[in-house]
C-alpha positions, 0 to 999 in steps of 0.5 A: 500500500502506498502512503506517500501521496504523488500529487503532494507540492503539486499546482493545478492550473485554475481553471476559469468556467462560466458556472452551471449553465441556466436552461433556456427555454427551448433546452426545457421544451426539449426535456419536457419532449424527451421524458413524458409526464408520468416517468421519475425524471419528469417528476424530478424535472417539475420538482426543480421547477415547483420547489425552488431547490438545488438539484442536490436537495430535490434528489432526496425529496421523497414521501417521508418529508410530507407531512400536514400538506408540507415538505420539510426538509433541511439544505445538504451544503447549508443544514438550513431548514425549508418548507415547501407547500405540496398536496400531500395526498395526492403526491403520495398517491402518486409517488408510490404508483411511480414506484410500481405499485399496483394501482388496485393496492394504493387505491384500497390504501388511500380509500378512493376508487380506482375510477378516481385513481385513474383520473388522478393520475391520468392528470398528472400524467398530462398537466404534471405538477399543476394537475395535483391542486384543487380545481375550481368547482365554478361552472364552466358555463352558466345556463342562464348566465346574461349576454355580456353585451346586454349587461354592457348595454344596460349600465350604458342606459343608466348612465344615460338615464342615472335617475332611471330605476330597473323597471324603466330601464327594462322597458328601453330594452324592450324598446332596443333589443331585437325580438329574438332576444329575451329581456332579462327581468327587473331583479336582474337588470337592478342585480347587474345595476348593484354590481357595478355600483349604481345602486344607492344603498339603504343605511341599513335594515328597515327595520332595525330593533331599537326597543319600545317606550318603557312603563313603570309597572307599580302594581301586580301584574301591570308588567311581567318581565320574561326572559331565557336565562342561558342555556348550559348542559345537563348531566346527560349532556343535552342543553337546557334553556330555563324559561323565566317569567316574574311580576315586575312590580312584587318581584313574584317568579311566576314561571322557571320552566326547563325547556330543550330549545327556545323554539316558539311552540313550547314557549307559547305552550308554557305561557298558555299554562301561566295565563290559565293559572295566573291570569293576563297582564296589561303588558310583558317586557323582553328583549328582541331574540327569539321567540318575543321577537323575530329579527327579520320579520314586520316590525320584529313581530314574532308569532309568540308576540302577536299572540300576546297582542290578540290576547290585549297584552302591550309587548315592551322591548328593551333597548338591544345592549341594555339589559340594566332596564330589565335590571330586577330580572336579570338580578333574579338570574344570578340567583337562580344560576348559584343555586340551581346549576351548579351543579345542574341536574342530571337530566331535565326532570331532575333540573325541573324539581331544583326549579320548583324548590327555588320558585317556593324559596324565592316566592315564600321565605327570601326577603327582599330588600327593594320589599323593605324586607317582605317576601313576594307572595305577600305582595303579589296578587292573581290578576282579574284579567283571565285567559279565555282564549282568543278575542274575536277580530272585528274591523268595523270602519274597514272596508273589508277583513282579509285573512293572511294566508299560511305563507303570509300574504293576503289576497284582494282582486285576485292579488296576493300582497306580501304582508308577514308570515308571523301573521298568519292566520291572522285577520286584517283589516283593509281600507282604501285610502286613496285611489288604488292605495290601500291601508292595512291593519291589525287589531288597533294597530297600522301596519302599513299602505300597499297597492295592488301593482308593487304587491308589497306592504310599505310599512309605517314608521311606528306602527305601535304608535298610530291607533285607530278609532277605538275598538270594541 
């Protein structure tokens, strides 16, 4: 064996190069000919591109680096670690088909079809790298999609007429556009007018909640308050939402009721339950969510609320983000949560019994300050108002009674005009007010003027404000 190095003390001559020669593209539209979409130089060659990497880093990429929808790795001449973002499944699929793989195996691996393996391949097979992302799922065409030149001609015609609504620009197309093209409707034509800005916006919802002059309730039963105190989870996991109704006046907690949702049906069942036991209130006070009130309904109306309104109760809103003017209520909830729910009952029988022990304690034995010290039942009083189910609706300086349909609209000269499905069933009274104008009430309530071509209530501003002549 030699140990004396023969090269020792020798120079080399420096060698002066130009460095690695970058690929122009017709040297890349010559490889991408040579080696087809689907071989391993392939894949390496789209690496290069995709990754940004040095060669000496892209050769030893491989499925073991993926994970999360990344590629982590570390440089080879620097140990400074990089990510690359990859489609982590579907590289792997079809990494290990390169590697020979069946494909009935790695379909059954990857739980999909080989239908589905094939069309995942086959892509990348022809598109490469790019053929591994997500696709748009957006139409490639749209069935009913507006010629663009009848978008363009009519922001054309609203910037010749600016004050001109839909409708009138609708009748110019009928006027301009040829017989053999169809005329796109009103909503259409003012949908196209949104969307390139030449519709003013409203400055918000009509009808926005903003709460209803307050009473002071200084006798029993002149204002109940009611209220949903939180929901929270039983013990058997399912979620309770105690119902809660007191008298404003002597604090009585007339109601505490476990209910599974607060959904219409069981709250107005409960209260039909309250009246026939306790009698009706002048007027209930809530707040504005379901179901006292409905946010996108006529005037927040609720089915619950207008049942209240036919049966001669006032409904009170407080002001939303001011629960302090339902201050005692809320003051009754922090007790009832100390002492009922923690912990809660094991299921909604066993949370019901905790209720009625509080009601019997809160109502019999605690003293209450605001009381001078008395407890509620010494204060409080049945009303003399008892429930007797619904009033009959008579509208006699109306011109006519119109019932609301189920799908909330009322019919007049063979019209349907939109009025509110919380209303339903309801009986309104109608009178022409003006030629072709009509006006449409509920109870000694106005709720608005509509006319038989817009087919639409155009409501008033204060419809709990305006009365009419007294009823009988």
């Amino acid at each position: 064996m030699i140990k004396t190095d023969l090269l020792g003390g020798l120079t080399f001559a420096k060698m002066k190069t130009k460095g690695h020669h970058p690929w122009e593209a017709w040297e890349c539209e010559q490889f991408e000919t040579y080696h087809a979409v689907g071989t391993r130089a392939r894949l390496a060659y789209e690496l290069l591109l995709q990754a940004s990497q040095s060669r000496c880093d892209v050769v030893r990429m491989g499925r073991q680096h993926v994970r999360n929808g990344q590629m982590s790795m570390r440089r080879q001449k620097t140990d400074v670690p990089f990510y690359v973002e990859v489609m982590e499944e579907r590289l792997r699929f079809v990494a290990r088909l390169l590697d020979g793989e069946a494909m009935t195996d790695v379909c059954r691996d990857f739980g999909v079809s080989r239908k589905t393996g094939y069309k995942i391949f086959d892509r990348y097979r022809e598109h490469g790298l790019a053929a591994l992302t997500d696709r748009s799922r957006r139409p490639v065409r749209y069935a009913n999609q507006l010629p663009e030149q009848v978008e363009g001609l009519i922001v054309r015609l609203k910037a010749e007429k600016p004050h001109w609504g839909a409708r009138k620009i609708r009748e110019l197309l009928v006027r301009r556009l040829d017989g053999d093209v169809r005329v796109p409707a009103k909503s259409t034509i003012h949908a196209v007018l949104d969307r390139h800005g030449l519709v003013k916006r409203g400055g918000g919802p009509r009808h926005r909640a903003r709460g209803t002059p307050l009473s002071a309730g200084t006798g029993p039963n002149d204002l109940w308050c009611a209220d949903f105190k939180g929901e929270f989870k039983l013990g058997n996991g399912r979620y309770c939402y105690p119902l809660t109704v007191t008298d404003h006046a002597s604090r009585f907690l007339l109601l505490c009721e476990a209910l599974d949702s607060t959904r219409e049906d069981p709250a107005c069942a409960a209260f039909e339950r309250l009246f026939r036991q306790r009698g009706l209130p002048l007027a209930i006070r809530s707040d504005n969510g379901v179901p006292f009130a409905s946010p996108n309904a006529l005037f927040n109306l609720s089915k619950l609320s207008v049942w209240w309104l036919r049966l001669g109760i006032a409904i009170e809103r407080i002001k939303p983000g001011h629960p302090q003017q339902n201050g005692r209520h809320e003051r009754m909830h922090l007790t009832l949560k100390k002492e009922t729910t923690r912990p809660p009952g094991s299921n909604s029988l066993q949370q019901q019994e905790r209720f009625e022990a509080f009601i019997r304690e809160f109502n019999t034995e605690r003293p209450h300050e605001a009381l001078d010290m008395k407890c509620p039942v010494e204060l409080y009083l049945a009303s003399p108002r008892p429930y007797d189910g619904l009033p009959e609706l008579n509208y006699p300086f109306h011109d006519r009674e119109v019932l609301v349909t189920a799908c909330g609209r009322l019919c007049l000269h063979r019209k349907r005009i939109n009025i509110s499905i919380v209303l339903a069933g309801q009986k309104l009274g109608v009178k022409e007010v003006d030629d072709g104008i009509w006006l449409a009430s509920f109870m000694h309530y106005d709720l608005g003027y509509f006319d038989l071509e817009q087919k639409t209530l155009q409501p008033l501003d204060n419809p709990f404000g305006t009365r009419l002549s007294p009823m009988s």
